[in-house]
N, C-alpha and C positions, 0 to 999 in steps of 0.2 A: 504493500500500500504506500509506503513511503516512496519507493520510486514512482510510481502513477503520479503522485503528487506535486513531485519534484519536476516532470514533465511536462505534466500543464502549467504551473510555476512558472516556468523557460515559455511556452507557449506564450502565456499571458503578457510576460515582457516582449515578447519580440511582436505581437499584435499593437500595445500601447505605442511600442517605439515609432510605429507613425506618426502619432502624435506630433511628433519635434519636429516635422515640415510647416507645423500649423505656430509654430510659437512655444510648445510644451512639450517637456522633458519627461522620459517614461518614472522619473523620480517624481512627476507634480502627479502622477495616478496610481503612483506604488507607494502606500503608506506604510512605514516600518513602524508597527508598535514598538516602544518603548520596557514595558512594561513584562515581563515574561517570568516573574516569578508567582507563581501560584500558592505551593507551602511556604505561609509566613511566618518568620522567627521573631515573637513577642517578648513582650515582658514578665511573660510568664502570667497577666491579668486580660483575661477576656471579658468583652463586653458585651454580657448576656441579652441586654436590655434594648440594643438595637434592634430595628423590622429591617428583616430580610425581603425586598420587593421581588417578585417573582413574573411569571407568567404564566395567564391560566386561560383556558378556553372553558367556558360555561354560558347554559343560556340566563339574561339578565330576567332578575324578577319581575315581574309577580311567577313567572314558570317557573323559577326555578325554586327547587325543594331537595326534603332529605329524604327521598326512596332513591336508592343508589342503581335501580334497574329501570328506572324511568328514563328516557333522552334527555330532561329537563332536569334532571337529580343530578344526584352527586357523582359527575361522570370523570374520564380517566385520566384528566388535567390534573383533578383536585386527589382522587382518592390516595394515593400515596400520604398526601398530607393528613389523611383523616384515619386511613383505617391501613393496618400493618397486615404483613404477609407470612403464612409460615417458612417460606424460605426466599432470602431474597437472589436471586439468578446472575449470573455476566456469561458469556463464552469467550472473555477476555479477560488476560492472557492464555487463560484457558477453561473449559464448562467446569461450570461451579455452581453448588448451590447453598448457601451460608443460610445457618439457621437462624432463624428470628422468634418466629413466637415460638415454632419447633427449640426444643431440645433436642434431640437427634431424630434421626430416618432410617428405616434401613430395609433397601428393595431388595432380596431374595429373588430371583426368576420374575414372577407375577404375584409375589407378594410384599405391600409393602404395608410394614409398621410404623405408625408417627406416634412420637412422644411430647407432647406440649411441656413449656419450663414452667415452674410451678408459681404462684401468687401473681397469674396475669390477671386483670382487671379491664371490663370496659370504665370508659367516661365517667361514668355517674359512681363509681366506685364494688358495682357489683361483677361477682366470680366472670370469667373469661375462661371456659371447659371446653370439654370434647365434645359436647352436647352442642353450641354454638358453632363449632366447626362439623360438624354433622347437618347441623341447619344448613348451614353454607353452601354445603355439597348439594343438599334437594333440592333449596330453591334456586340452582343453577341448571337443572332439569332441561335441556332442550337449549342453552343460552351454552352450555360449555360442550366440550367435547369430551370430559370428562365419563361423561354415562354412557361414550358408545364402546367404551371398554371395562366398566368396572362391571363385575358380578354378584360383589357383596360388599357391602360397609357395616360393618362392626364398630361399636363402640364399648370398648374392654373396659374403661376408669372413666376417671373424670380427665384422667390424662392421657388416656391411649386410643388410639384408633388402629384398624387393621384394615386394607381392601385387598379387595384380590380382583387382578384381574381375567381377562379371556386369552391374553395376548403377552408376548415378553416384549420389550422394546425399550430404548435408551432414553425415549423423549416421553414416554409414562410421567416423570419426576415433574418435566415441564408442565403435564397436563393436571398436576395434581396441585403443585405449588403455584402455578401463574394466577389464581383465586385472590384478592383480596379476601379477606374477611370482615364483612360490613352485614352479617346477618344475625346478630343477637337473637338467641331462642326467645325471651320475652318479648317479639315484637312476633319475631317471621315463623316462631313454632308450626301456629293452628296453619301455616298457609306451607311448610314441612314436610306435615303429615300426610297434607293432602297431594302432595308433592312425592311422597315418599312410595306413595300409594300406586302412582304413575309407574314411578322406578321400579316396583317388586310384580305389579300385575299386567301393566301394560307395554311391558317392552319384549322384543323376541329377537332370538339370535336370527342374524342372515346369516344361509345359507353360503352364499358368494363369497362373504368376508371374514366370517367367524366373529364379528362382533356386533352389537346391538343395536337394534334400531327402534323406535319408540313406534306401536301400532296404529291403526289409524284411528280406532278408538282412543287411545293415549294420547293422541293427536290434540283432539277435542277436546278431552277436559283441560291437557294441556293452554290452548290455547284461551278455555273458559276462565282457568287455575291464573296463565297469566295478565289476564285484563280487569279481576280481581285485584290481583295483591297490585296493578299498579294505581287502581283509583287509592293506594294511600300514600298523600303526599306532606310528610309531617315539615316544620317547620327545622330551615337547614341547622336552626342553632340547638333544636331538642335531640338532635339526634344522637347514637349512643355511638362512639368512635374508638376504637381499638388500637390505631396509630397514634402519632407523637401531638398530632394538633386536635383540637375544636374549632368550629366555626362559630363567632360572635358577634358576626353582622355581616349583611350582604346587601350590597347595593348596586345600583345600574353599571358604576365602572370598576367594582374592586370587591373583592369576600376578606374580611380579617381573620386570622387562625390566629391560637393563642395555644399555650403549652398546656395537654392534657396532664390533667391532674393527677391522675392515677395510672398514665402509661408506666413503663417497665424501664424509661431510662432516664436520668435527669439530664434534661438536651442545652445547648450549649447557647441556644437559641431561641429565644420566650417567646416572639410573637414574629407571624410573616403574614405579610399583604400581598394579596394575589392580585394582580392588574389586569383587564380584561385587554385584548390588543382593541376590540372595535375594527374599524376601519383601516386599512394601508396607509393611510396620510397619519389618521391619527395614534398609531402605533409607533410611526416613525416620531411625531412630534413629542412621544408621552417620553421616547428613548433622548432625541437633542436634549428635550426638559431636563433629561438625567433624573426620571423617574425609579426606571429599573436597578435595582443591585444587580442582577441576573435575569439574562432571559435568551432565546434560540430561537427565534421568532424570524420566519423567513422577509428578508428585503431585498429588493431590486439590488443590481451589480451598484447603480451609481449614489442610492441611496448608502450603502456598505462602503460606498468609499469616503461619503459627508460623516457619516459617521465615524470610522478611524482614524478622516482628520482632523474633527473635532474630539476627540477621546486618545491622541496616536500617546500623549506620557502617563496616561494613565488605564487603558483599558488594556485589560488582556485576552485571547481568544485562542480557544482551541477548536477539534472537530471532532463531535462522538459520530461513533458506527453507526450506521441506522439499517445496515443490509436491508436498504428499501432502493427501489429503482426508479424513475421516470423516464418513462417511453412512449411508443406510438405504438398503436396495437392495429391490426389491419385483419376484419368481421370476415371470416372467411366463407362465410355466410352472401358475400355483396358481391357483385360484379364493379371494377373486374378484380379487385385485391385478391377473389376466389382463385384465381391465376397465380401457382408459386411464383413465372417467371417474371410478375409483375411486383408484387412484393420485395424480391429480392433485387428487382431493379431500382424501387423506388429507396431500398436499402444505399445501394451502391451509389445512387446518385445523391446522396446528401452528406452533404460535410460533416459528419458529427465533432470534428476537432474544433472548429468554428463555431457550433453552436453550445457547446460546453462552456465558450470563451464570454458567451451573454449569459448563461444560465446565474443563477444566485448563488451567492457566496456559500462553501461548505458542497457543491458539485464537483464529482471527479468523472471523468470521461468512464464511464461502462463497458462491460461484452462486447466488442464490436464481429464477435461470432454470433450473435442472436441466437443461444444456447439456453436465456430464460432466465441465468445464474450473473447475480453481481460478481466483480472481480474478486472482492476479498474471499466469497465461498467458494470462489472455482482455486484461489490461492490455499485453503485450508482443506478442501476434502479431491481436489483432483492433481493428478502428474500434470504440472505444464508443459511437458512435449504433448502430450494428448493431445489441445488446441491444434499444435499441428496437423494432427489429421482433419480437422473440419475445415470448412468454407468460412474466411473471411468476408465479410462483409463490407468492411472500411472501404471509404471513400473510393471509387472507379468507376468514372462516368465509363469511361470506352463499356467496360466487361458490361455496364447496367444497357448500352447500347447493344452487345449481340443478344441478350438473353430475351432483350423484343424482337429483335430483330426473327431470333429463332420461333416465335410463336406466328409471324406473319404482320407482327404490326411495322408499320414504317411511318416516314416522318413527310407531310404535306409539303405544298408551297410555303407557308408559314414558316415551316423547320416542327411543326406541333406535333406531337406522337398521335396518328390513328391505327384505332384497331384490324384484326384480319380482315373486316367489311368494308375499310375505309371510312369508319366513321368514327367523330372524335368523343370520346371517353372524358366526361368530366369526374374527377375527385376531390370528395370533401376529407378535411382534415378538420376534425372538430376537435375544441380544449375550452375549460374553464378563461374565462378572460379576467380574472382577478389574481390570478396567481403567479407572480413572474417568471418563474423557468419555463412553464406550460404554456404563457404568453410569446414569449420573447423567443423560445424554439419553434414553437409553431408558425409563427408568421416566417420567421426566418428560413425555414422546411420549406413551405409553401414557396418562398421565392427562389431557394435554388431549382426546384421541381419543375418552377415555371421556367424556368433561365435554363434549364434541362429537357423543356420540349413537352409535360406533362399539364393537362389545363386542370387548374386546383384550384379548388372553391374553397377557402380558409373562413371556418365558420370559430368564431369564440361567442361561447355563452355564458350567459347566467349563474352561480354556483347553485341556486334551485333546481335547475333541472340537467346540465351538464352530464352528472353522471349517473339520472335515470333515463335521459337518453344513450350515453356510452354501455350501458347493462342490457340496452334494449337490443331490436334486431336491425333498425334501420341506420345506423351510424355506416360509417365506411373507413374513416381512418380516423381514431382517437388519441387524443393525450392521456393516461392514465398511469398510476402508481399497479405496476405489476411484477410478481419473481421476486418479491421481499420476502425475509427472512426475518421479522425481529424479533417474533416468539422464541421459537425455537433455536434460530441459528444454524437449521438443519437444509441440505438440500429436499427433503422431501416437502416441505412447507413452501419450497419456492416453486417446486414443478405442480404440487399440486394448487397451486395461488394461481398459476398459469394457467396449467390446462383445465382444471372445472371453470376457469372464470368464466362468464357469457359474455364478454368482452371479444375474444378471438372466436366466435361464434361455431364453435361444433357444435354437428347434431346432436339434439337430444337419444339418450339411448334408451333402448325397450328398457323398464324393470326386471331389475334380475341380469340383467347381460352386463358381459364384460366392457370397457371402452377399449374399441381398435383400430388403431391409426396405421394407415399404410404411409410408409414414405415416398414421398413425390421422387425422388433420388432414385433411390433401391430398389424399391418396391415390396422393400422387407415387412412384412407386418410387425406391429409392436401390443402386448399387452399392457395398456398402460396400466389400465385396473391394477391388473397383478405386478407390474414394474414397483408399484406408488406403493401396493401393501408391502410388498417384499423390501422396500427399500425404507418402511415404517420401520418394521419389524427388525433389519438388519441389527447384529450385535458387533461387527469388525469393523476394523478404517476399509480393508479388503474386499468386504463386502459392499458396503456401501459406497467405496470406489467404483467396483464393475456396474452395480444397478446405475449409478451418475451420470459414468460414459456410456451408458445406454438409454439414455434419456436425454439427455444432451445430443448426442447424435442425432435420434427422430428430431428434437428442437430446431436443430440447424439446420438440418434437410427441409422445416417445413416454411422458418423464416414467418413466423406468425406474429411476433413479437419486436420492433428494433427497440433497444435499449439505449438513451443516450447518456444518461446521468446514473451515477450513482451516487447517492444523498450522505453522506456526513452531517449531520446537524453543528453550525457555527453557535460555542455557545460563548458567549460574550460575557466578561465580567468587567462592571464599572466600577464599584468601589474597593478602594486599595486596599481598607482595613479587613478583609473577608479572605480565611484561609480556607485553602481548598487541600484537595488530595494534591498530589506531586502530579503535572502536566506535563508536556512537551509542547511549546507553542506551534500554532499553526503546522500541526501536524494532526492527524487524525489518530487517536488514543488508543492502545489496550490494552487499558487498566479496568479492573474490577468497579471501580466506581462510577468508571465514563459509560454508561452502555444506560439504554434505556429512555423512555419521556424522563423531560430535564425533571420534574417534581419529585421522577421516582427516586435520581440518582439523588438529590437532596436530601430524601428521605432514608437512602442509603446511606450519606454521609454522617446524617446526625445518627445514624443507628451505630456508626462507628466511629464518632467522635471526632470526623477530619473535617466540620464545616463547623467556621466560628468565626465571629468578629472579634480582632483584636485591639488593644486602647491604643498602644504603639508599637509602629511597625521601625522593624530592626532592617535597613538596607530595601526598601522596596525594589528597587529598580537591582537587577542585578548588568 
């Protein structure tokens, strides 16, 4: 990852350097922070009493409330700060799962025992048992993926649990820990049981898969069960919280947290104010204000550089992981993107080094194999000669020139590409128009496309309906976030993010049948069904090496996917006094603490003592 980086780095200067024909030096649009020490050496006196300002995404009240399964609730921004985890997760420097409300774990094949630590407490001062983390588990019924592999939940003590699953597999831990716990039995019991009810009578093994799916009767109360428990929407401050904060007030632009009283750590940090961003103007204004202590909050390239240069001696910035992607997805479902040779034409003809150079700060150039996988996971679970056997993609108009050529399409008096009938093919490329990477790629796409002989309809919408159009069937060429990883960190959560999405538009399959993909290339058939379980299930790097490059392979042969970004989150720190874990600046992190939404790794910090305001700082600047 560091060399990618170091790449477009050099890119980027040698793009600016034109500048200096016009009057400006690639040094008046290269801002060197200053500022690059992150662990700070005090006086050994912190100051508890400072509000750490944050950033939070929630909807503004009157909607918003404390049912944490509501859209308008306590959603994924905040919950870190409200309610703690039995273990909290990195796959940096390497997969790890650190116990927090666990005392330990221990998975045997497909059994796994949790141990809770003892005098945990929610909010209000009452027991924190196995019985509330039982709750936790039923009324997740259908919302996690948790029940389409557990068999049985036991509850041994007030401290022990035991489940057993249908299946063995490495990322079980994932699907068992990635839970908050925000379900207190005295609220969510009576709605539990009935939940529980689902889990023991209405679900049945499939066939196909060997793990569990919820019946169609299950279905129904299920879905009775969840439109119940959500008409209750209690008020955000009564609610009972498990994690390091309470909420104490909430208003149109910001939620107060204060230190729970009875959590299990005494934190180093008493009260934090969550900022809502609002608006792109007035996110960036709330930042110039120097509102934010902290925050990762996407900006435009030019707005990212007003910012470093008003902040270059004292702001400092790193970049966490995000194994999330941004790309163009192409409906194979639409004419004529149905066409591989088209696809991989429209591939070949666009500069993706160029459009990396607009995208927003914390983008690093992606896959340019359209294999589906960000670099860092094709870096940690495949051979890099591998690649070499696949099709490049990157930038070649000529080769994007035979591969029409070879279907019969040719190019008019215009120079405009028509198809075998001689007639012209228009393409839309539709994207969110508020978002700057999705903005500023897309239009830019569309214009070498044009300048490449393709006639393209560049449509940007609305964030209301953008991507229930992109889900649906009539789109043709989309911007979308697809082939992330941030759960798990696994290749099977990127291929299977890909190929279920209704994004890249394959048919729907009969129930009960396998998904079978022929390669346009080979003509090899592929099982993916069974590729996706087996590469679930795998236990070696070995194994799930071979299922990867076989999955990978179909990918690139189908070219359904181009990838141009891969996301880093830029997380900015403004105030000096505020020690963090150990960083490396402007460089993309892994470390145990940098992974994750920025609230979570917060909440990781104070769970292990490395986020704290200091009274005086020893040598800031190093």
């Amino acid at each position: 990852m560091k060399k990618k980086l170091t790449t477009i780095l050099l890119g980027a200067v040698m793009l600016l350097s034109g500048c200096m024909a016009s009057g400006n030096t690639a040094e008046d649009k290269i801002i060197v922070l200053e500022n690059t020490k992150f662990n700070l050496d005090s006086t050994g006196v912190m100051d508890t009493e400072k509000v750490l300002t944050t950033l939070i995404d929630i909807q503004p009240p009157p909607a918003f409330n404390g049912n944490p399964y509501d859209t308008a609730g306590i959603g994924w921004s905040i919950q870190p700060l409200v309610y703690d985890y039995l273990c909290d997760f990195s796959p940096f420097p390497e997969r790890v799962f650190k116990p927090s409300l666990l005392e330990s774990y221990d998975l045997d094949g497909t059994h796994l025992t949790l141990k809770l630590k003892e005098g945990l407490k929610w909010s209000d001062g009452s027991p924190l048992t196995a019985s509330d983390v039982m709750t936790n588990y039923y009324v997740n019924l259908g919302r996690s993926a948790f029940w389409t592999y557990v068999s049985s939940l036991k509850q041994i003590d007030d401290h022990s649990i035991e489940i057993e699953y249908v299946i063995e597999s490495p990322l079980l831990l994932n699907i068992a820990f990635n839970l908050p716990i925000m379900s207190p039995t005295a609220i969510y019991g009576e709605f539990a049981q009935e939940y529980k009810n689902v889990a023991l009578n209405h679900r049945e093994v499939d066939p196909e898969t060997g793990t569990y799916k919820i019946t169609t009767q299950g279905n129904t109360l299920l879905a009775d069960l969840n439109n119940r428990m959500l008409k209750y929407k209690p008020d955000v401050r009564e609610i009972l919280a498990s994690g390091p904060y309470i909420i104490t007030n909430a208003t149109t632009s910001e939620v107060m947290f204060e230190e729970n009283p009875n959590y299990r750590i005494d934190l180093n940090i008493d009260k934090i104010r969550g900022l809502r961003a609002g608006s792109a103007e007035a996110f960036a204004t709330s930042i110039l204000e120097g509102q934010y202590t902290i925050e990762n909050g996407g900006l435009s390239p030019d707005m990212s550089y007003q910012v470093d240069k008003r902040f270059r001696d004292t702001l400092r910035k790193i970049y966490v992981p995000e194994i999330s992607q941004i790309g163009y997805v192409f409906n194979e479902a639409q004419y004529p993107v149905n066409i591989p040779e088209v696809r991989k034409a429209m591939s070949l003809a666009t500069n993706r080094d160029i459009l990396i150079q607009i995208a927003e700060p914390g983008s690093f150039l992606s896959d340019t194999y359209n294999t589906g996988l960000t670099p860092s996971m094709i870096e940690t679970y495949v051979d890099p000669e591998y690649l070499k056997t696949l099709t490049n993609y990157d930038y070649n108009p000529e080769e994007a020139e035979k591969l029409l050529l070879s279907i019969g399409w040719s190019r008019n008096a215009e120079g405009k590409w028509v198809n075998e009938k001689g007639e012209p093919v228009e393409i839309e490329i539709a994207t969110i128009n508020s978002w700057p990477t999705f903005m500023l790629t897309a239009e830019a796409m569309s214009t070498m496309l044009q300048e490449f002989g393709f006639n393209i309809k560049y449509v940007p919408m609305e964030s209301g309906t953008v991507w229930t159009y992109l889900n649906g069937p009539d789109h043709t060429v989309g911007g979308v976030f697809l082939g992330g990883a941030g759960t798990y960190a696994h290749p099977w959560e990127a291929f299977s993010n890909l190929i279920i999405s209704p994004r890249i538009g394959l048919p729907k399959i009969p129930k009960g049948e396998d998904r079978i993909i022929v390669s346009p290339v080979s003509g090899k058939e592929y099982n993916v069904s069974k590729l996706l379980k087996e590469l679930f299930t795998a236990m070696t790097p070995e194994e799930i090496e071979s299922i990867t490059e076989q999955l990978m392979q179909l990918t690139n042969d189908l070219c359904l996917f181009m990838p141009v970004v891969e996301k880093a989150a830029p997380l900015r720190v403004y105030d000096v006094t505020l020690s963090l874990p150990p960083a490396v600046p402007n460089e993309i992190q892994e470390n145990f603490y940098y992974f994750g939404p920025m609230n979570l790794m917060i909440a990781k910090m104070l769970r292990g003592g490395e986020i704290f305001f200091v009274e005086e700082i020893v040598d800031p600047v190093e």
